[in-house]
C-alpha positions in Angstrom: -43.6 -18.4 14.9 -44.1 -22.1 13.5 -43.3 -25.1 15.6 -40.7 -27.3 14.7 -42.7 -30.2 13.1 -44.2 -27.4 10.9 -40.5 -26.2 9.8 -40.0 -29.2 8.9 -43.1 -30.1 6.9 -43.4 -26.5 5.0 -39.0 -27.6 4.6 -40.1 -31.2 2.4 -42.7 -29.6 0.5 -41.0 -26.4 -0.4 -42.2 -24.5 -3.4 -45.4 -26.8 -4.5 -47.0 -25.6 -0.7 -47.4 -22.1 -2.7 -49.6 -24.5 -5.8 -53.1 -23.9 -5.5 -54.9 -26.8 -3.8 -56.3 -28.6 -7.2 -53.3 -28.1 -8.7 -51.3 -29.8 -5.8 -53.5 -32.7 -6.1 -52.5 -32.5 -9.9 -49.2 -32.7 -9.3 -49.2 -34.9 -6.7 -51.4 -37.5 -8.7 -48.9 -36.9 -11.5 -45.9 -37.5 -9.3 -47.2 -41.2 -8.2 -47.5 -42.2 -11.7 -44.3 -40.8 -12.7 -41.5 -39.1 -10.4 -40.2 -36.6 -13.5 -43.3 -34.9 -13.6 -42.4 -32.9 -10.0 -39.3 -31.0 -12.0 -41.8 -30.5 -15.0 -44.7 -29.2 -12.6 -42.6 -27.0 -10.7 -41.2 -25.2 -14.3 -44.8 -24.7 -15.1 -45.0 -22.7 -11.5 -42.2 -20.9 -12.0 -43.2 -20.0 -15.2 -46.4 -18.1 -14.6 -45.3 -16.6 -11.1 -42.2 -14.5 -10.5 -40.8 -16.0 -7.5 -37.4 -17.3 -6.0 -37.1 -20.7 -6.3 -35.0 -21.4 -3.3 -33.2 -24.9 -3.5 -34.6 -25.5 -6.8 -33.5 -29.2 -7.8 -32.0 -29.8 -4.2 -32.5 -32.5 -2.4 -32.7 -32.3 1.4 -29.3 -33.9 2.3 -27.5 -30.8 0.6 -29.8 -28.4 2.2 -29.1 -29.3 5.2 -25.3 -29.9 4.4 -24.8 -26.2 2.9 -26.1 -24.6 6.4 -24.3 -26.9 9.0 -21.0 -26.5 6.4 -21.5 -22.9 6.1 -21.8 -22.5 9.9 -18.2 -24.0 10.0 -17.0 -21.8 7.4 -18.0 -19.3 9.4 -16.4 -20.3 12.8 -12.9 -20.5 10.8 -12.9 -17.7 9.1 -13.9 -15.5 12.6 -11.3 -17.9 14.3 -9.2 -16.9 11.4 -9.7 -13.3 12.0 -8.9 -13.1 16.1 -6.2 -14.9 15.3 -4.9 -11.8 13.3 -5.9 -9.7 15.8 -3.6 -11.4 18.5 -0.6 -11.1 16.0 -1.0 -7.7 15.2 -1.1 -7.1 19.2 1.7 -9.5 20.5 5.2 -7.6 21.8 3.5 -4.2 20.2 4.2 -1.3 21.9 1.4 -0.1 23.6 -0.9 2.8 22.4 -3.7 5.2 22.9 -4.8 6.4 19.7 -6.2 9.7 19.0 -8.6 11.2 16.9 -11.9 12.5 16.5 -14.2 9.3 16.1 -17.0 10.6 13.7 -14.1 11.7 11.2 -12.6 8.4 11.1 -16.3 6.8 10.4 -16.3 9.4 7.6 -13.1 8.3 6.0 -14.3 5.1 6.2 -17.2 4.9 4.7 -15.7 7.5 2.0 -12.5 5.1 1.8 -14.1 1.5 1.6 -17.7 2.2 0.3 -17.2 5.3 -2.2 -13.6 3.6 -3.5 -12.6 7.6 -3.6 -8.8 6.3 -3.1 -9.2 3.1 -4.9 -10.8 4.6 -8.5 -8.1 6.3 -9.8 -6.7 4.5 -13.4 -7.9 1.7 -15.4 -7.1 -0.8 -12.3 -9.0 1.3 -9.8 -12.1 1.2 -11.6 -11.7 -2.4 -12.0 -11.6 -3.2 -8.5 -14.3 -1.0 -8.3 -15.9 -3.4 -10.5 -14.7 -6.4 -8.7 -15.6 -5.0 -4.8 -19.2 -3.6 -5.8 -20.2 -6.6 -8.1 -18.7 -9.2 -5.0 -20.6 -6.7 -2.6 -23.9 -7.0 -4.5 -23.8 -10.8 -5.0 -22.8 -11.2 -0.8 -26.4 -9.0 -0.1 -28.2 -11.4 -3.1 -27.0 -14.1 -1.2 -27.7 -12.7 2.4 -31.1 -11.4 1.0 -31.8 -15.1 -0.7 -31.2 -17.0 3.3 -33.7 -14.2 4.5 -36.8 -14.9 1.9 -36.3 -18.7 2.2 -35.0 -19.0 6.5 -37.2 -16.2 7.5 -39.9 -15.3 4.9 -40.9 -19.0 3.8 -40.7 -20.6 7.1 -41.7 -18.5 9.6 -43.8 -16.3 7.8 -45.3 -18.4 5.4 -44.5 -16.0 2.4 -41.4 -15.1 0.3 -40.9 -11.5 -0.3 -38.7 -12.2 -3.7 -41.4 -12.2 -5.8 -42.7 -10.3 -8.4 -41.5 -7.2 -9.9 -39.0 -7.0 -6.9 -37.4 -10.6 -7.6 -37.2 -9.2 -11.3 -35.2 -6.4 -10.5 -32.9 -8.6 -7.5 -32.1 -11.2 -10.3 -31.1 -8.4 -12.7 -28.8 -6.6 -10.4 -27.5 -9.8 -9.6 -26.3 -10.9 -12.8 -25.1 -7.6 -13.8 -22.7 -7.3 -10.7 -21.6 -10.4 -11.5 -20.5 -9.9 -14.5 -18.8 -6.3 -13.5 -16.6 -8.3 -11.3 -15.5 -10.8 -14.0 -14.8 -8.0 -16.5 -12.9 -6.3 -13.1 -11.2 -9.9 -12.9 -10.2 -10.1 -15.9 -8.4 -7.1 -16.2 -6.6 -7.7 -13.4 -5.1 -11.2 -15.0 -4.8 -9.2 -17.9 -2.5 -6.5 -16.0 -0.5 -9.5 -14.4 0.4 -12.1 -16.7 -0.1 -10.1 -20.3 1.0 -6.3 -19.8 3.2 -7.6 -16.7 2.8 -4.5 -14.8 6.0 -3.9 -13.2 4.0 -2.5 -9.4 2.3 -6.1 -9.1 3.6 -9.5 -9.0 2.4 -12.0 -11.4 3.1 -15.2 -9.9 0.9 -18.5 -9.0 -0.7 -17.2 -5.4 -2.1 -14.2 -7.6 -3.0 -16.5 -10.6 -4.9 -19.4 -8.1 -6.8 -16.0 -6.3 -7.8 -14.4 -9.2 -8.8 -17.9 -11.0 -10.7 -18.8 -7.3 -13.1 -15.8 -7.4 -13.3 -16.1 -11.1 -14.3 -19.9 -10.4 -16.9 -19.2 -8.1 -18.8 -16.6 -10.0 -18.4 -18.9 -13.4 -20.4 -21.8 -11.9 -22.9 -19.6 -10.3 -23.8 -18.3 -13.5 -24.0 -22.0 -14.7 -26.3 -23.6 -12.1 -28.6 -20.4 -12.9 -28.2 -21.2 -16.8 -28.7 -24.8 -16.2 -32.5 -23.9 -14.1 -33.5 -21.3 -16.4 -32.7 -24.1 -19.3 -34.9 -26.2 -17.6 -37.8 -23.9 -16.4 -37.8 -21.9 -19.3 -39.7 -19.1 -17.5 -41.3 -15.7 -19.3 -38.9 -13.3 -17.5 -35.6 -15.2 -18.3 -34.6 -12.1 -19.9 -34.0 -10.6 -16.6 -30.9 -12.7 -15.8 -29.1 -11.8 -18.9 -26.1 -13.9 -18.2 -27.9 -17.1 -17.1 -30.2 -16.7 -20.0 -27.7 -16.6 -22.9 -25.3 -19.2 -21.2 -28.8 -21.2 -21.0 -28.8 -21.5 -24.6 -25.9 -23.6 -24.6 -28.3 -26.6 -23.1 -30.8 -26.2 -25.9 -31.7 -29.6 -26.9 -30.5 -31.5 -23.7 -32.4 -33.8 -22.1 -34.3 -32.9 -18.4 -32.3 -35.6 -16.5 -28.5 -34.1 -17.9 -29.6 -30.6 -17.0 -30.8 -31.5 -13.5 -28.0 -34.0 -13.0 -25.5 -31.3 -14.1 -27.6 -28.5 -11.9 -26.9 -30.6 -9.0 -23.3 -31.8 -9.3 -22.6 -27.4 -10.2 -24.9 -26.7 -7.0 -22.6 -28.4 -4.8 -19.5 -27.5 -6.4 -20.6 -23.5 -6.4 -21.2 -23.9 -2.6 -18.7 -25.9 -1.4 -16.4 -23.2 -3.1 -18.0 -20.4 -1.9 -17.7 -21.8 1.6 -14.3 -22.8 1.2 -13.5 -19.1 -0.2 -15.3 -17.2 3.2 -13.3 -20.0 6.0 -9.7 -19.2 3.5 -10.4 -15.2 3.7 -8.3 -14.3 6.6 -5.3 -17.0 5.6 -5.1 -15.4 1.9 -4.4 -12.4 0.2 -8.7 -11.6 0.1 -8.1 -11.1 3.9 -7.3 -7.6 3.4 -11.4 -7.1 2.6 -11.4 -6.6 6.8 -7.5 -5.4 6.8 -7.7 -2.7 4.8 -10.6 -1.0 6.7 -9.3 -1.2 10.0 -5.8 0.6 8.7 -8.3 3.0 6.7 -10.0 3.8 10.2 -6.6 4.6 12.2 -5.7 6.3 9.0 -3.1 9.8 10.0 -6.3 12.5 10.8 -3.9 15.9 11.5 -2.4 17.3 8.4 -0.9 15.3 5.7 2.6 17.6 6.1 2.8 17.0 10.0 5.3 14.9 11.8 4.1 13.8 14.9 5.6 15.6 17.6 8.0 13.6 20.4 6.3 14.8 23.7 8.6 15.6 26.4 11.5 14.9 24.5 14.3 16.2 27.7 12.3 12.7 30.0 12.5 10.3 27.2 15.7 7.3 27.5 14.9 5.7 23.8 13.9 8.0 20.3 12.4 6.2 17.5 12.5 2.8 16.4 15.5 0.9 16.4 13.7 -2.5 16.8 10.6 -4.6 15.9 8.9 -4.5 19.1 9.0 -0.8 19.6 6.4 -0.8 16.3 2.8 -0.2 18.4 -0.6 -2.3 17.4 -1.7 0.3 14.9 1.6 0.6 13.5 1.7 -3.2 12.4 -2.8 -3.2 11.3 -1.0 -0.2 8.7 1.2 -2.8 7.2 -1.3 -5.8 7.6 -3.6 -3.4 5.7 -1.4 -3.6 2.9 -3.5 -4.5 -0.2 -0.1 -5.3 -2.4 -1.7 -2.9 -5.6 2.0 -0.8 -6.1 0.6 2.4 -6.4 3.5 3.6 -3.7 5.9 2.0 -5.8 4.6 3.7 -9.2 4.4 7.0 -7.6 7.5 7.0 -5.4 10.4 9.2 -7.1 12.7 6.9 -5.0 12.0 4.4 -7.4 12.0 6.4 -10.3 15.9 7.4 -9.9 16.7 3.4 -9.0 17.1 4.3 -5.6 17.3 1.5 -2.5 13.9 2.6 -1.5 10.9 0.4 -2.5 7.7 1.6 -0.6 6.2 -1.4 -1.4 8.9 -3.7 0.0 9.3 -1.9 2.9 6.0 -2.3 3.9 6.1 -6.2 3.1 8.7 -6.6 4.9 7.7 -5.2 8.1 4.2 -7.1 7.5 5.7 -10.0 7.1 8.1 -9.8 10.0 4.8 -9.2 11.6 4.0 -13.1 10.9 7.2 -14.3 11.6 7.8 -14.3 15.6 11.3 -16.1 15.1 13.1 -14.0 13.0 15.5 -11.9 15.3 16.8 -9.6 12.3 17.6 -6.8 13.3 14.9 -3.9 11.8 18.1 -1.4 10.8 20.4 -2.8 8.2 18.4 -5.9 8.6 14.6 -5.4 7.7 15.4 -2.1 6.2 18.6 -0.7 4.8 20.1 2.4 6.4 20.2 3.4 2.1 16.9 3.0 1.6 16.0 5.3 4.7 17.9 7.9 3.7 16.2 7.7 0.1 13.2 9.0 1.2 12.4 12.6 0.0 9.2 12.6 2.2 7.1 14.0 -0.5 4.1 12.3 0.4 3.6 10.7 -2.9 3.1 7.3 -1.6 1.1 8.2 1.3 -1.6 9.7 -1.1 -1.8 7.1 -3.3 -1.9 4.1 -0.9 -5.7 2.8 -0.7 -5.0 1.6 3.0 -3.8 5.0 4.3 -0.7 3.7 5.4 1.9 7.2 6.2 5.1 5.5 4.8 7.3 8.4 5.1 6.1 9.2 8.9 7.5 5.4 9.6 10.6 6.5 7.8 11.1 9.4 10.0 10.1 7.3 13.2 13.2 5.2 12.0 15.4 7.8 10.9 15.3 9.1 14.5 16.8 6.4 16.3 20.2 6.9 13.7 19.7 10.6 14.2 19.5 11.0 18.4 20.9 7.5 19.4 23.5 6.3 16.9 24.5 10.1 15.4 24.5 8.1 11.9 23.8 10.9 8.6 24.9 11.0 5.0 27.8 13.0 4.6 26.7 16.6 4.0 23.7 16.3 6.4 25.3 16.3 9.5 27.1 19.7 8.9 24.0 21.3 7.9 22.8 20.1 10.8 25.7 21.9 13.0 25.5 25.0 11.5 21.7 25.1 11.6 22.2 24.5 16.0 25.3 26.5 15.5 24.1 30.0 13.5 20.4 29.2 12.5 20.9 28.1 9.2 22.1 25.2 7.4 24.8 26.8 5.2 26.8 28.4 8.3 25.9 31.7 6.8 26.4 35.1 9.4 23.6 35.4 11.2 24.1 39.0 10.7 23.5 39.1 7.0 20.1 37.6 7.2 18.8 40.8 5.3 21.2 41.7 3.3 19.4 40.5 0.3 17.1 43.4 1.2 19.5 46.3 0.6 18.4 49.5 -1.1 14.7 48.0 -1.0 14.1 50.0 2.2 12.6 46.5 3.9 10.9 47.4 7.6 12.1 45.4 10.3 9.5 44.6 13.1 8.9 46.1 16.2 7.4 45.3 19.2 4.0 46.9 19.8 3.2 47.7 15.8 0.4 46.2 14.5 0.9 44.9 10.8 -1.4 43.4 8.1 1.4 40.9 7.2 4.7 39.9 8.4 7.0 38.3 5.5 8.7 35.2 6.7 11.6 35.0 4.0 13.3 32.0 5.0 16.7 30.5 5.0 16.8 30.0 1.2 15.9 33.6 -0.1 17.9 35.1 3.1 21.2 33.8 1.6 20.8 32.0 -1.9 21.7 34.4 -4.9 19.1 33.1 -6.7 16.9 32.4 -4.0 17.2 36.2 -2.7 15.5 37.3 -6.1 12.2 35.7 -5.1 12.1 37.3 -1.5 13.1 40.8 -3.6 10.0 39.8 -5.3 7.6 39.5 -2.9 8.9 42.9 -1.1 8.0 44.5 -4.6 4.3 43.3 -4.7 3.8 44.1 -0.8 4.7 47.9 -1.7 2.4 48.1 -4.9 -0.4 46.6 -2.7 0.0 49.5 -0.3 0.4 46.3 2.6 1.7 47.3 5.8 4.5 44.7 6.1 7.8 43.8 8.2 10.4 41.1 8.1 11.3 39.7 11.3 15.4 40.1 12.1 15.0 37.1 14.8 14.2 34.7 12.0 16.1 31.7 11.8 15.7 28.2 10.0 12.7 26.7 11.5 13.7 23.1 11.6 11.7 21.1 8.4 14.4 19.4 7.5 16.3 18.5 10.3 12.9 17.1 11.7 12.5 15.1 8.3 16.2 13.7 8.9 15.2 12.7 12.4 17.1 15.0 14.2 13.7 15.9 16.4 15.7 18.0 19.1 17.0 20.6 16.7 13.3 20.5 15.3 12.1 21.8 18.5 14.7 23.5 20.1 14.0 26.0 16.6 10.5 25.8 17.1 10.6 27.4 20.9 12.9 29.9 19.3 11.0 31.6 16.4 7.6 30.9 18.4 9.2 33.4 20.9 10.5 35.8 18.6 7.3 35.5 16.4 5.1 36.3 20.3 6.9 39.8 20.5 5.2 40.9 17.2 1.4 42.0 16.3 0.6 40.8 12.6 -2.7 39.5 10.8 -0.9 37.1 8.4 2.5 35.4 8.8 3.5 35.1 4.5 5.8 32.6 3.5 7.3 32.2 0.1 9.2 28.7 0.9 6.3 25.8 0.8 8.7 24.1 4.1 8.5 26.9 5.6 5.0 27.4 5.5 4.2 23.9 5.8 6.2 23.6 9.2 4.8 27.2 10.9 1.2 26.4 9.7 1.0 22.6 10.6 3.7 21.5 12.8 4.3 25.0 15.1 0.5 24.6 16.5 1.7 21.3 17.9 3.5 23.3 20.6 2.0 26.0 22.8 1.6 29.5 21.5 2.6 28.0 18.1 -0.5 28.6 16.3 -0.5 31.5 13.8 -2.7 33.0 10.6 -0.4 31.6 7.8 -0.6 32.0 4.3 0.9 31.2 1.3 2.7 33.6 -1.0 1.2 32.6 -3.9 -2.9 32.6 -2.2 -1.7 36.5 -0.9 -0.6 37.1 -4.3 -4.3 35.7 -6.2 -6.4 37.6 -3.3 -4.3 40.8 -4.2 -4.9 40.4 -8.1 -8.5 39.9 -7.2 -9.3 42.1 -5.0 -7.7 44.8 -7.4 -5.2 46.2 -4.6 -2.1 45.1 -7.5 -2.3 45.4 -11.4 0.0 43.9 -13.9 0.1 43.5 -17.5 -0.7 40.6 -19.5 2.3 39.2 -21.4 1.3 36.1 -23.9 4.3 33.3 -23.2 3.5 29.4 -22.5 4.2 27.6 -18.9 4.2 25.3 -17.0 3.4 25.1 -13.2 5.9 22.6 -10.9 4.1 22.0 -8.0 6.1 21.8 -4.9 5.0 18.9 -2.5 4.6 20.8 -0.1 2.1 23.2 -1.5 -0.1 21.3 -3.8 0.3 17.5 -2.4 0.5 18.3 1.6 -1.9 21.4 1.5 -3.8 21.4 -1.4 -2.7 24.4 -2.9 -2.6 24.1 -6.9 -5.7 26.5 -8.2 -3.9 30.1 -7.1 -0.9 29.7 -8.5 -2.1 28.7 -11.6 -5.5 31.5 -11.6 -2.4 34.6 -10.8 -0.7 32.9 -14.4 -3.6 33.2 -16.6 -4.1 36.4 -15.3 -0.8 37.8 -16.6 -1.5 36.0 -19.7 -0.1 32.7 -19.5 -1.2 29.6 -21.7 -0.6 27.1 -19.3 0.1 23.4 -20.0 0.3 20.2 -17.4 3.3 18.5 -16.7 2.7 14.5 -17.0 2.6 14.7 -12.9 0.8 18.1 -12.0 -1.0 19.6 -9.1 -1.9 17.0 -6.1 -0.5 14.5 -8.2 3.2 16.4 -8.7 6.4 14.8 -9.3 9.1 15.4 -6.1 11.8 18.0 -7.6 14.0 15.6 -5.4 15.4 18.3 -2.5 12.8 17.2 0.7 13.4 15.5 3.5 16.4 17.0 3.9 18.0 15.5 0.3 18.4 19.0 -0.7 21.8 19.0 1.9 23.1 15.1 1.2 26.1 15.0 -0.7 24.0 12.0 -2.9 23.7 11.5 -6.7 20.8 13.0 -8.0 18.8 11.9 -10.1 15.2 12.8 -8.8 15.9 16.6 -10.7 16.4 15.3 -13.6 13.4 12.9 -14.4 11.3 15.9 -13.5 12.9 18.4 -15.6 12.8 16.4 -18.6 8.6 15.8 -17.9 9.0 19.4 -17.4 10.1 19.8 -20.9 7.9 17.8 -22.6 5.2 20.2 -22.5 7.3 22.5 -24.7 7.4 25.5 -22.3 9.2 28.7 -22.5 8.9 29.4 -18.8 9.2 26.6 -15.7 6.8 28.9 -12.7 7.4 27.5 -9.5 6.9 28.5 -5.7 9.5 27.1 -3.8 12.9 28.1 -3.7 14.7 24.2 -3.2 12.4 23.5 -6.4 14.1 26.3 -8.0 17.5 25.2 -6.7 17.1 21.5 -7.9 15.5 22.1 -11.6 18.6 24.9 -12.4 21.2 22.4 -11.4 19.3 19.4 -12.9 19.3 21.7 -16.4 23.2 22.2 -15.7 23.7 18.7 -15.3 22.1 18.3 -19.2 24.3 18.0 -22.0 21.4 19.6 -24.5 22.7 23.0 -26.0 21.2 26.4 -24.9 18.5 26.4 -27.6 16.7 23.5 -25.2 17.1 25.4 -21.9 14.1 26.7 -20.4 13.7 29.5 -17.7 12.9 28.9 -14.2 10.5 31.8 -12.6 9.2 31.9 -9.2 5.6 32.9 -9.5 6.5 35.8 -7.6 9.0 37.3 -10.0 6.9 36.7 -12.7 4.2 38.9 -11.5 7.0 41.2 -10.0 7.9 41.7 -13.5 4.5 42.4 -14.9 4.5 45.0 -12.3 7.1 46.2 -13.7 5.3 46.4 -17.2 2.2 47.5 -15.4 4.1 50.7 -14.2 5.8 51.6 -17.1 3.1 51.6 -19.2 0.6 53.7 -17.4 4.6 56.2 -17.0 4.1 55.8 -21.0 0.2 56.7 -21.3 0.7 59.8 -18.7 3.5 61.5 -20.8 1.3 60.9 -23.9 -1.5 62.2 -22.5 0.5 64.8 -21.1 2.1 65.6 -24.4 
C-alpha cells in the first residue's frame, strides 16, 4: 500500500510517471518552454506502448468531481431502490414463499444472463443486443476504475496494457455499437412500424434517446483522443477510429477543448442515468430479476391449491391489500415489451381482457397509496376476468415470469365462493357437476354407454392392470366426443393391453377450479382420488389434455393423489414403437392443433406429430404450432359460458391456411370448438376440412392394417 502523499503525487503526474527517466526530463524541459508539448509528448507514449490512458486530457478538478459525483449517484439510486422495496411491501399480505432455492438461481441466471425468454423475434434479439452490449460497456467501465484506482495507485502498474487492452478496447466498441443497432430498432419498432404491443409516446422516445445519448458521446470523446494521439493500434476501436476521421485536419487545441467539454458531458450523463434507474422505466434492470427469481416453480398447468379451505373466513382476492409482497415484485417486474398482449387470444377476439393493462394497472395501483378503487369492477372489470381462457399463452411469453392467468383465478375466486357471481351458463354447469358429476346433468348411470357392444372391462378391486383408461366427461357423453374414447378402446385391444375403465369416474374439477369455484375443485378431487385408491394399475391414460393435466399436476397436491399418468397420444407413439400395434400408411396432408394443455402446459408436441408421420401424414404447421399454439378458445371454463365466440374461429381459419385435408387433434373441447367454429362459416362444403382425433386416425389405419393382412391371407390361401 502507498501513503497518501504518494497517491496523490503518482495522481498529478499520471501517465508520464510510466516515461522512461531521460525521456521525462525531455518532456518536462519541453513542457517549461512550451505547455502544448505535454498533449504532444503523451501521444508519442501512447503511440508506441499499448496502454489505457486513464483521464487522458483531464484535469484534476474533473477527476476528482467524476468520483465524489459518482458516489452520489450511487447513494440515490440505492436510496432509490429501498425505496421500491418498501412499496412493494407496504399493506401486502404477508408470505412465505416456497421453492427449491438452487432452481430459482438456475432460472435466473438462464432467465437474465442467457436471455432464453427474451430472444425470441426480431425485438428479442435486439434487446439482446442492447442488454449484452450495455453489460459489456458497465464491466469496461468497472474494469477501467480497477486498472487506474487499484492497479496504477496502489500497485504501481496498470494491467490494461498490451495485447489485453487491445482486445478490452475491441470488445468495447463492438458492444457498443450492438446496443445502438439494438436501440435503434427499438425506435424503429415505436415511432416507424408503430407496433401495436408497445407504446410509442415521449417517456419511451426521451429513454431510448438517453441511452442512445450516452453511448453517442462516448464513442466521440474516444474519436476525439484517438484523433489526437493517432496511435498504431487505432484500428482496434473500430468505431472511435472511423468517427476519428471526422477531425482530420483540426487543430490540437479544438480537439482537446471538444475532448473535454464531451468528457464531462458523457459522465455527467452516465451518472445522471445510474441515480434516475430506479425512478424510470430502465429500473426494471433489478425488477425484472427479482420477479424472474420468485418466478411459479411447480408445473406451468397447476393452480395453487387453497389449504384448509373448510377453516378459511375470506377466498381470493377481492381487494388491493390481500395481493402479498411477491404478488406486487410480479407486476413491478413488468418490462412493458407486449408479448402477453400479442400472444393473448383474449385480445385477438377484441375481448375486455388486455394482459398487459391488467398488469399496469395493478403496478401502478401499487404506486398509488391513495387510490381507494375498488380492485373488482374498479382496477379490473368483472368482463375482462371472465375473458380469460387460461391457456397459458401470456404466461410463457412474459420475460418477467409473471403467471397472469393464476392472478385471474386468485380473483375469480372471491366472485366464485363469496359473491356467487358467474356468466350465465357457468353456474349451471357448475350445479350439475356438484349435483351428478358432470357439467351437462347427464345420468350418472350412462357414463359407459358410449362403450356398448365394445365389450369395455370395468375395474375391480384387487386386479392388477397395465393401464386404466380415464375417458372423461367429454367422450363419456358427447356424440362426437364418445368416437375418440371408442378409439382408444380399439388400439388398447390390438396392443393386447390389459385395460379397465373405472365406473366411479366422475368430472374431476379443471374447470370449475379455473372459474374459481375451488370447493367443487376439491370436493371432486377427494372423490376420484378414493375411487382411483380401490384399483391396482401401472398407467392411468387420459385422452382429454384437462383431464390429464389436472390428475397429473394438480391431484398430487393432495394426499394419495399422486399417480403414473400418461397421455393418450405418448401410449399411442410408445405402442407404434415398440411394435405391440401396426397400421397402414395412408398419404393425406395435416395439420396438428395443439391443445394448451398438452403442448404449452406439458410440453407434449413431438408424439403426436411422430404417430402421424408414421401412418403417412405430410404434416404442415399452423402459423401458432406446438408450445407456441393458438387457444381453440374452450379453457378455463369458456367451453360452458353462454359468450360470443370468437376465439374458434381465428384458429380455424390459421388452421386453414396451411391447406389441410385433415385437422388431427387430441382433445375433445378442441374438437368441440373447431366443428362449431367451421359451422359458424359461411364458406361452402368444398372449404370444409375434417376434424380427427389422433386417436381415430390411427384407429382407422388399424382398421386398414387388419383388412389388408384378411386380404393377403385369403390370397395366399387361394
Amino acid at each position: 500500500m502507498v501513503g497518501c502523499g504518494k497517491i496523490v503525487r503518482t495522481f498529478k503526474r499520471g501517465l508520464t510517471a510510466r516515461l522512461p527517466a531521460a525521456n521525462r526530463k525531455t518532456k518536462n524541459a519541453a513542457a517549461s518552454e512550451n505547455p502544448n508539448t505535454t498533449i504532444t509528448a503523451t501521444a508519442m507514449l501512447s503511440s508506441t506502448l499499448p496502454v489505457r490512458p486513464a483521464f487522458w486530457n483531464v484535469p484534476l478538478w474533473a477527476e476528482i468531481g467524476v468520483y465524489i459525483i459518482g458516489l452520489i449517484a450511487v447513494i440515490v439510486c440505492a436510496a432509490g431502490i429501498i425505496r421500491v422495496i418498501r412499496e412493494r411491501r407496504s399493506g401486502a399480505a404477508p408470505e412465505t414463499p416456497e421453492g427449491p432455492r438452487k432452481r430459482r438461481i438456475a432460472n435466473l441466471f438462464c432467465e437474465v444472463l442467457g436471455q432464453s425468454k427474451v430472444m425470441r423475434g426480431a425485438s428479442g434479439k435486439a434487446h439482446l443486443a442492447i442488454f449484452w452490449g450495455c453489460i459489456f460497456l458497465f464491466w469496461g467501465t468497472a474494469t477501467a476504475t480497477l486498472d487506474w484506482d487499484v492497479g496504477h495507485y496502489v500497485f504501481g502498474q496498470q494491467f490494461l496494457t498490451g495485447r489485453f487492452y487491445l482486445i478490452y478496447k475491441l470488445i468495447l466498441d463492438t458492444a457498443g455499437l450492438a446496443a445502438l443497432i439494438g436501440l435503434g430498432y427499438g425506435a424503429w419498432r415505436r415511432f416507424v412500424a408503430h407496433d401495436e404491443r408497445v407504446e410509442s409516446n415521449g417517456r419511451f422516445a426521451c429513454l431510448i434517446a438517453s441511452l442512445a445519448a450516452i453511448i453517442i458521446t462516448g464513442f466521440f470523446v474516444e474519436a476525439l483522443r484517438l484523433a489526437v494521439q493517432q496511435p498504431t493500434w487505432r484500428e482496434f476501436s473500430p468505431v472511435g477510429n472511423l468517427l476519428s476521421q471526422l477531425f482530420a485536419g483540426s487543430t490540437p487545441e479544438f480537439l482537446t477543448t471538444a475532448h473535454l467539454f464531451l468528457w464531462v458531458v458523457h459522465g455527467l450523463a452516465s451518472l445522471i442515468f445510474i441515480a434516475a434507474v430506479p425512478l424510470t422505466f430502465y429500473s426494471h434492470i433489478f425488477k425484472t430479476p427479482i420477479s424472474i427469481f420468485w418466478q411459479k416453480v411447480s408445473p406451468a398447468g397447476a393452480i395453487a391449491k387453497i389449504d384448509n379451505i373448510e377453516e378459511q373466513e375470506t377466498f381470493g382476492i377481492s381487494k388491493y391489500e390481500q395481493f402479498t409482497w411477491r404478488d406486487r415484485a410480479r407486476f413491478d417486474g413488468c418490462t412493458e415489451c407486449g408479448r402477453c398482449r400479442g400472444v393473448c387470444p383474449a385480445v385477438k377476439a377484441d375481448t375486455p381482457l388486455d394482459p398487459k393493462s391488467l398488469i399496469m394497472t395493478l403496478r401502478d395501483r401499487m404506486r398509488d397509496a391513495a387510490n381507494d378503487k375498488e380492485l373488482i369492477g374498479g382496477l379490473v372489470s368483472r368482463d375482462a376476468l371472465w375473458s380469460c381462457t387460461t391457456c397459458g399463452a401470456c404466461a410463457r411469453a412474459c420475460p418477467a415470469d409473471i403467471p397472469i392467468p393464476d392472478l385471474i383465478v386468485l380473483m375469480r375466486r372471491h366472485l366464485a365462493l363469496e359473491t356467487g357471481e358467474f356468466p350465465e351458463g357457468l353456474a349451471g354447469a357448475l350445479e350439475n357437476t356438484a349435483s351428478v358429476g358432470n357439467p351437462w346433468g347427464m345420468d350418472p348411470g350412462s357414463r359407459l354407454a358410449w362403450a356398448k357392444d365394445l365389450d369395455v372391462p370395468v375395474a375391480k378391486p384387487g386386479v392388477a392392470y397395465d393401464v386404466l383408461y380415464w375417458v372423461g366427461c367429454s367422450a363419456s357423453y358427447d356424440r362426437r366426443a364418445q368416437k375418440i374414447a371408442r378409439a382408444m378402446v380399439k388400439i388398447l385391444k390390438a396392443a393386447g393391453i390389459h385395460f379397465a375403465v373405472m365406473q366411479e369416474e366422475r368430472c374431476h374439477g379443471d374447470f370449475a377450479r379455473r372459474a374459481g369455484e375451488e370447493y367443487l375443485f376439491q370436493t371432486a378431487a377427494a372423490e376420484n382420488i378414493e375411487n382411483l385408491r380401490k384399483y391396482q394399475f401401472k398407467e392411468l391414460v387420459a385422452a382429454c389434455p384437462h383431464c390429464f393435466n389436472t390428475l397429473k399436476n394438480e391431484y398430487p397436491q393432495f394426499e394419495g393423489g399422486t399417480f403414473n399418468c400418461v397421455s393418450h397420444t405418448v401410449l399411442i407413439d410408445r405402442l407404434i414403437t415398440e411394435g405391440r400395434i401396426k397400421v397402414s400408411k395412408s398419404q393425406f396432408f395435416t395439420v396438428m392443433h395443439d391443445p394448451c394443455y398438452l403442448a404449452r402446459m406439458n410440453g407434449i408436441t413431438a408424439e403426436p406429430r411422430r404417430v402421424l408421420e408414421t401412418l403417412g401424414a405430410h404434416l404442415r404447421e399452423a402459423k401458432h404450432s406446438k408450445a407456441d399454439t393458438l387457444c381453440c378458445g374452450a379453457g378455463g371454463a369458456q367451453i360452458f359460458m353462454d359468450r360470443p365466440a370468437r376465439i374458434n374461429v381465428i384458429r380455424l381459419k390459421e388452421l386453414k391456411d396451411t391447406k389441410s385435408e385433415v385437422v388431427a387433434s387430441a382433445c375433445p373441447h378442441c374438437l368441440t370448438m373447431l366443428t362449431s367454429a367451421q359451422a359458424q362459416q359461411k364458406e361452402g362444403a368444398k372449404d370444409e376440412v375434417l376434424f380427427l382425433d389422433v386417436a381415430e386416425i390411427v384407429a382407422q389405419q388399424l382398421e386398414s392394417a387388419a383388412a389388408e393382412e384378411t386380404s393377403g391371407s385369403q390370397r395366399h390361401g387361394s
